[in-house]
Residue frames relative to the residue before (quaternion, step in Angstrom):
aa qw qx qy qz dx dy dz
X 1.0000 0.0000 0.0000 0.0000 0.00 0.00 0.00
X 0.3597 -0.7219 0.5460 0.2267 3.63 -0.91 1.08
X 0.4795 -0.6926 0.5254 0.1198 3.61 -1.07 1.46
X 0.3504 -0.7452 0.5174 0.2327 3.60 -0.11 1.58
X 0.4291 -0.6163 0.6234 0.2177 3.87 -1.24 0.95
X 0.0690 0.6881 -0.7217 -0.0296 3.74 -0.49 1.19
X 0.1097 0.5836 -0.7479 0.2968 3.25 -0.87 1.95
X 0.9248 -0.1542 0.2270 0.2634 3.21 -2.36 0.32
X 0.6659 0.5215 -0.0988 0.5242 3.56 0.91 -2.01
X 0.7749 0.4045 -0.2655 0.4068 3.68 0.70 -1.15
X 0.7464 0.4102 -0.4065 0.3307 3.55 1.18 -0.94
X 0.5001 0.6795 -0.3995 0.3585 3.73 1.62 -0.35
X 0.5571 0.5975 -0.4088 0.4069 3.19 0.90 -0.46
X 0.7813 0.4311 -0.1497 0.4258 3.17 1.06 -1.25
X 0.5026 0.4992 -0.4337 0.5568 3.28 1.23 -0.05
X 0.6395 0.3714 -0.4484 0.5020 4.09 0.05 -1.10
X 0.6389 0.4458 -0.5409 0.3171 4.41 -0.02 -0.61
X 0.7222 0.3827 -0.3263 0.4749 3.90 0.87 -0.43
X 0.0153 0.7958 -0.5567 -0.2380 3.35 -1.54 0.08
X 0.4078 0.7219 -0.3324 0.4496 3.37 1.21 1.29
X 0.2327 0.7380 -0.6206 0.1269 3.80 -0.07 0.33
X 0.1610 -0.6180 0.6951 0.3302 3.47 -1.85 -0.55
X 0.3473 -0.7185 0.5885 0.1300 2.76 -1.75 1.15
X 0.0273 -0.6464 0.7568 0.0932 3.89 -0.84 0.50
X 0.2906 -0.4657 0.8252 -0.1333 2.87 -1.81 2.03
X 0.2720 -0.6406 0.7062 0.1298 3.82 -1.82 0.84
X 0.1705 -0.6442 0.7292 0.1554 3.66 -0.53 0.31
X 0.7960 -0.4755 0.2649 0.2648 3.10 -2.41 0.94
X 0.6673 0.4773 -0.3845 0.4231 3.73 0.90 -0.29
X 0.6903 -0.4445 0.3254 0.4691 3.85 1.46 -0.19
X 0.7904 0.5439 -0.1929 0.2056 3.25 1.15 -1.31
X 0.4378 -0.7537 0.3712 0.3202 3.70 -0.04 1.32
X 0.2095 -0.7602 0.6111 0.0692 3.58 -1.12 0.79
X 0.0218 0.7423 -0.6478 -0.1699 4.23 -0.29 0.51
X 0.0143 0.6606 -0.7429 -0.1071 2.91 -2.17 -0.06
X 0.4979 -0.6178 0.5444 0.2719 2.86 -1.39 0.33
X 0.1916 0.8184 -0.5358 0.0797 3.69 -1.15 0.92
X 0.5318 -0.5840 0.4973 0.3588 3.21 -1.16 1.23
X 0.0072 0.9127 -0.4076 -0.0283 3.42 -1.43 0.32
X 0.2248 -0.8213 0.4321 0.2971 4.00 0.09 0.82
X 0.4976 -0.6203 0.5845 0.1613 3.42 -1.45 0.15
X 0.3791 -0.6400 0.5434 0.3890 3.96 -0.75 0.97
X 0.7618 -0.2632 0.4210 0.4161 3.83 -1.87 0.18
X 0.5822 -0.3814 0.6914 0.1935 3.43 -1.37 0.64
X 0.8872 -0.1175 0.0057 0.4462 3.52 -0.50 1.75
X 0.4255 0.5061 -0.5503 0.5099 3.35 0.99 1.24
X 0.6349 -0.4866 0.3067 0.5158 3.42 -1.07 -0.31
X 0.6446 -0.6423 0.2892 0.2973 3.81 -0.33 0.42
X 0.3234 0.7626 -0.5144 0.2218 3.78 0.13 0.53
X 0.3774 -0.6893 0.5631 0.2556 3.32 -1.47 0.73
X 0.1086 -0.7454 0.6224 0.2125 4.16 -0.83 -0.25
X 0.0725 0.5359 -0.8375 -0.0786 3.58 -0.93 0.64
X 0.3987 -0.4242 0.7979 0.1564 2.96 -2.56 0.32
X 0.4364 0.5952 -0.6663 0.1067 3.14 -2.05 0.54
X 0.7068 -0.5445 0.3755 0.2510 3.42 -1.44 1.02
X 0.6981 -0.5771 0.3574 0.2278 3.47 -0.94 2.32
X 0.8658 0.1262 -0.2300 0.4262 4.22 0.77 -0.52
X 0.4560 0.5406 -0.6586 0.2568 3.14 0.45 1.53
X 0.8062 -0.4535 0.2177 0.3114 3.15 -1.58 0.44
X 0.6960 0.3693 -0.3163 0.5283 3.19 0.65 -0.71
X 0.4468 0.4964 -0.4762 0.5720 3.97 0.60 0.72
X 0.6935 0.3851 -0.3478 0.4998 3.60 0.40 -0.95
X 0.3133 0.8523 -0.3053 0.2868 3.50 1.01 -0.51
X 0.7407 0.4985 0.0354 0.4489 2.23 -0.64 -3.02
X 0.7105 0.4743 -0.2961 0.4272 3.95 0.35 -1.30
X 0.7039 0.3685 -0.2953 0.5306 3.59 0.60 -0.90
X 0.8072 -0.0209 0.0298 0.5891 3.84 0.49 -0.71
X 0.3999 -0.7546 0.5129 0.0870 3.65 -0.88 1.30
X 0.3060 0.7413 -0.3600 0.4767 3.35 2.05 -0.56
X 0.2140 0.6160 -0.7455 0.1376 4.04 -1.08 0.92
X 0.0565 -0.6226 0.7661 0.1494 2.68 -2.40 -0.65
X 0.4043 -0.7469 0.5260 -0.0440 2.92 -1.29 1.44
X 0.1347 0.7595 -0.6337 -0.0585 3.69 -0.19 0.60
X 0.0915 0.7234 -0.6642 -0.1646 3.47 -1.57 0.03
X 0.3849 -0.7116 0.5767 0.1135 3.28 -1.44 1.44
X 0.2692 -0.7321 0.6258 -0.0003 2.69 -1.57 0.64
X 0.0285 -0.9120 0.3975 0.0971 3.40 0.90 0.87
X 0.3133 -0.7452 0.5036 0.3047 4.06 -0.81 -0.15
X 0.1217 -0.8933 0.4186 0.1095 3.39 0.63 1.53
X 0.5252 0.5605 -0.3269 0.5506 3.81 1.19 -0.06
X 0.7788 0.2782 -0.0004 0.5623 3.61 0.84 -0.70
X 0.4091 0.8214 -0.3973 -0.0073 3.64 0.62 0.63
X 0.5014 0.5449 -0.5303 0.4129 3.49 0.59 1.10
X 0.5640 0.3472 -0.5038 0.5546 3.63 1.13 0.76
X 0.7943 -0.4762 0.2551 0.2778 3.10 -1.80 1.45
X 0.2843 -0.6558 0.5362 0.4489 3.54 -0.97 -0.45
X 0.4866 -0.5671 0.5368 0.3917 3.20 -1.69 -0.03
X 0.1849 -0.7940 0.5758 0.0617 2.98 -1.19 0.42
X 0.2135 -0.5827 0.7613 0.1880 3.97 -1.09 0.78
X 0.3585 0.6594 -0.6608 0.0030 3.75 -2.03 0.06
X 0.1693 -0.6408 0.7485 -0.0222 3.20 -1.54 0.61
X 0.2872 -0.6826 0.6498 0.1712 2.62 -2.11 0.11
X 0.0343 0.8704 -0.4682 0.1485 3.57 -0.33 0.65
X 0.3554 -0.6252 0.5720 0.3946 4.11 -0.68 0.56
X 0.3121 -0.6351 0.6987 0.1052 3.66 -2.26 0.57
X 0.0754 -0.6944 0.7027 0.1351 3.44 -1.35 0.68
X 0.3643 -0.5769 0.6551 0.3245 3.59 -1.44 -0.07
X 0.2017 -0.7442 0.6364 -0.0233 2.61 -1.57 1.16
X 0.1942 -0.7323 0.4508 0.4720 3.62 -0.33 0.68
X 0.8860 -0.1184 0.1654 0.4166 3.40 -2.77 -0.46
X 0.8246 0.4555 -0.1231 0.3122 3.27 0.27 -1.76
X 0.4009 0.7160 -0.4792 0.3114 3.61 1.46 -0.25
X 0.3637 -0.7912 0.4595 0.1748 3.55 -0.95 1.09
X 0.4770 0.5235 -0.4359 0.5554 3.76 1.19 -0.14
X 0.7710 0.3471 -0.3386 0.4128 3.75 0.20 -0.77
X 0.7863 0.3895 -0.3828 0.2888 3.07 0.76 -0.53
X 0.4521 0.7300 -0.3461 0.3781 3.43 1.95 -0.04
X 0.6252 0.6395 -0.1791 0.4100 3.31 1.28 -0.98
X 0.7881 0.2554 -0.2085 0.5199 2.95 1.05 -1.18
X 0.2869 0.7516 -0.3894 0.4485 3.87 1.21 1.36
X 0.7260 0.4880 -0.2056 0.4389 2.99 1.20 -0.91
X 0.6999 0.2764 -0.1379 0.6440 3.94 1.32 0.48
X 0.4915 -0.7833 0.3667 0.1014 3.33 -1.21 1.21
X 0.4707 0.4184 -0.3546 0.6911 3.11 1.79 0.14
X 0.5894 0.4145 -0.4628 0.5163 4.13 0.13 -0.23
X 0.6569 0.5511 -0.4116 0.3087 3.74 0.77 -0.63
X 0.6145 0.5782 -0.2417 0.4792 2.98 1.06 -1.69
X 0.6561 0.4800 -0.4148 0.4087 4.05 0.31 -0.21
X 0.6234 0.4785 -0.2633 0.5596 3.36 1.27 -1.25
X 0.6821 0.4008 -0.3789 0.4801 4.12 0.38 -0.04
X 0.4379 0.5786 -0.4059 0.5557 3.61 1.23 0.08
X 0.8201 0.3590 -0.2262 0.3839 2.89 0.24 -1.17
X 0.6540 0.5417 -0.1968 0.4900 3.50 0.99 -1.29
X 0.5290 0.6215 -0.2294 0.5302 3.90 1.40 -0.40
X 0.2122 -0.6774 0.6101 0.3519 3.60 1.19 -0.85
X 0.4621 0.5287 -0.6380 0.3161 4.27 0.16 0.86
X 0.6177 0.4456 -0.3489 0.5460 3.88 1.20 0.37
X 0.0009 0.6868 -0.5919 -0.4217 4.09 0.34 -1.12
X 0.6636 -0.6264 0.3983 0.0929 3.10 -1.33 1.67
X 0.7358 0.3865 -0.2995 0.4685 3.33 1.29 -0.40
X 0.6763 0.4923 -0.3230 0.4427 3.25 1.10 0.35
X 0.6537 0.4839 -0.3594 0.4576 3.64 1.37 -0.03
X 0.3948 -0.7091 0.5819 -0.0518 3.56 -1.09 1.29
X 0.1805 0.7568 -0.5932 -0.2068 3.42 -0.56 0.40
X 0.6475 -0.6551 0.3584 0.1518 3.77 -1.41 0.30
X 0.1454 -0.8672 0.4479 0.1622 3.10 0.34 0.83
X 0.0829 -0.8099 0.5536 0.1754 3.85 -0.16 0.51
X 0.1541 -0.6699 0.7136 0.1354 4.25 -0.75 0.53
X 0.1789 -0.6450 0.6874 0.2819 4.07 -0.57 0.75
X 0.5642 -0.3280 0.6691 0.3557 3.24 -2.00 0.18
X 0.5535 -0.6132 0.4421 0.3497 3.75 -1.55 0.43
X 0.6057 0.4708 -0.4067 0.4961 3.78 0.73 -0.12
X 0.1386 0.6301 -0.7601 0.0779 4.24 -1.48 0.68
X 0.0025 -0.6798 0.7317 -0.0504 2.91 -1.32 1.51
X 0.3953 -0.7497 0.5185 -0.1132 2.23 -1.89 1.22
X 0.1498 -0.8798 0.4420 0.0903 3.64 -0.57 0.76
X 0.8320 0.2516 0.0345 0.4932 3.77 0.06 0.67
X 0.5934 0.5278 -0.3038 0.5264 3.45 1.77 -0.41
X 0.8303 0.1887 -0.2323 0.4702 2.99 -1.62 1.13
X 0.5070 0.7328 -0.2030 0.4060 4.11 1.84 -0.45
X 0.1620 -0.7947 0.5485 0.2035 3.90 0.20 0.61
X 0.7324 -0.5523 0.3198 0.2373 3.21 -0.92 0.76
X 0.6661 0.5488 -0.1741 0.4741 3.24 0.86 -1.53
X 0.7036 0.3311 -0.2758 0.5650 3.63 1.26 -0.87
X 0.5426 0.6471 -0.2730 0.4609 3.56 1.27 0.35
X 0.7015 0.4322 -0.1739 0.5393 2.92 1.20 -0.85
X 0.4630 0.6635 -0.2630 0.5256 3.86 1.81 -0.74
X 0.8332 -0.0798 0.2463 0.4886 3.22 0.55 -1.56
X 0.2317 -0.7580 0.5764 0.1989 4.00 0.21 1.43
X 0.7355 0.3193 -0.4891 0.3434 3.86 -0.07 -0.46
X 0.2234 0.7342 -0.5850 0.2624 3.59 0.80 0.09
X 0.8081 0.4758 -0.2111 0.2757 3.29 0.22 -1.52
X 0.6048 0.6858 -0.2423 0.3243 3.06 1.29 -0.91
X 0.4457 0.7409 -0.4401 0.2422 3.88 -0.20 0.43
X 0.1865 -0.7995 0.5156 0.2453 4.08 -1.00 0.17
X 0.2570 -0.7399 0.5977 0.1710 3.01 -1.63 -0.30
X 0.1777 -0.8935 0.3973 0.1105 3.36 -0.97 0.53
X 0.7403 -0.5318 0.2458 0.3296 3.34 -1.30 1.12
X 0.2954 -0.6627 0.5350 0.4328 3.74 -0.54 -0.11
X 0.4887 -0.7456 0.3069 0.3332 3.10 -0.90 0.23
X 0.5065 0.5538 -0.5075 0.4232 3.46 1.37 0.66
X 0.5208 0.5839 -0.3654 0.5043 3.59 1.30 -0.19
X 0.7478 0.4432 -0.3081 0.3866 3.74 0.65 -0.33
């Protein structure tokens, strides 16, 4: 049996198959806030960044402004099998706002028919355009990973198996 390569190339793959993660933003007192958010992916061989969208007065915007500091998890759940753990991709990495009209975010979130359907909300006037923000996320160069790319059976032998990272090239960052 050929030993899958769990490098940079393999975990992108697995990031672009999801568009779901939670972000956690820290606000000025320290205290970590998550959410769930849909999310697009930069082009194949740009520098690497995620984009969610959402509206300029939620918290985790007010956030981002006080501290660019996030994290970014994305699950990977086993929906046939749900009393084993999910996998799980994350990183840490800093966020900027970007406004509606920004053409990288909105390019990203093109590539998937649910990312569309947010951007025709918005582009419809059922959001008001001046009030939606999308997020630019930049990962730090290290994402670990827990369970990706990991057969069960060697999961089930040994849980820290899964556990291990990979790291960004640096023309990708």
């Amino acid at each position: 049996m050929t030993k899958k390569v769990k490098n940079f190339e393999f975990i992108e793959k697995y990031i672009r198959k999801m568009t779901f993660g939670i972000l956690t933003t820290v606000d000025k007192n320290g205290i970590p806030h998550s959410t769930g958010m849909l999310y697009g992916v930069s082009p194949p061989g740009a520098k690497f960044c995620l984009y969610c969208i959402t509206e300029d007065n939620y918290k985790k915007v007010r956030n981002i402004k006080e501290n660019p500091h996030v994290a970014f998890a994305i699950p990977y759940p086993h929906h046939l099998l749900r009393f084993v753990p999910s996998s799980c991709i994350q990183f840490s990495g800093t966020a900027e706002l970007k406004p509606s009209d920004d053409s990288e975010s909105r390019n990203a979130f093109s590539a998937n028919t649910i990312l569309k359907s947010n951007l025709k909300e918005v582009d419809k006037g059922e959001i008001p355009i001046d009030k939606v923000v999308f997020i630019k996320i930049k990962p730090e160069k290290k994402i670990f990973c827990y369970g990706v790319g990991i057969s069960l059976m060697k999961l089930a032998r040994d849980h820290g198996s899964g556990m291990y990272s990979v790291e960004i090239p640096p023309e990708r960052l």
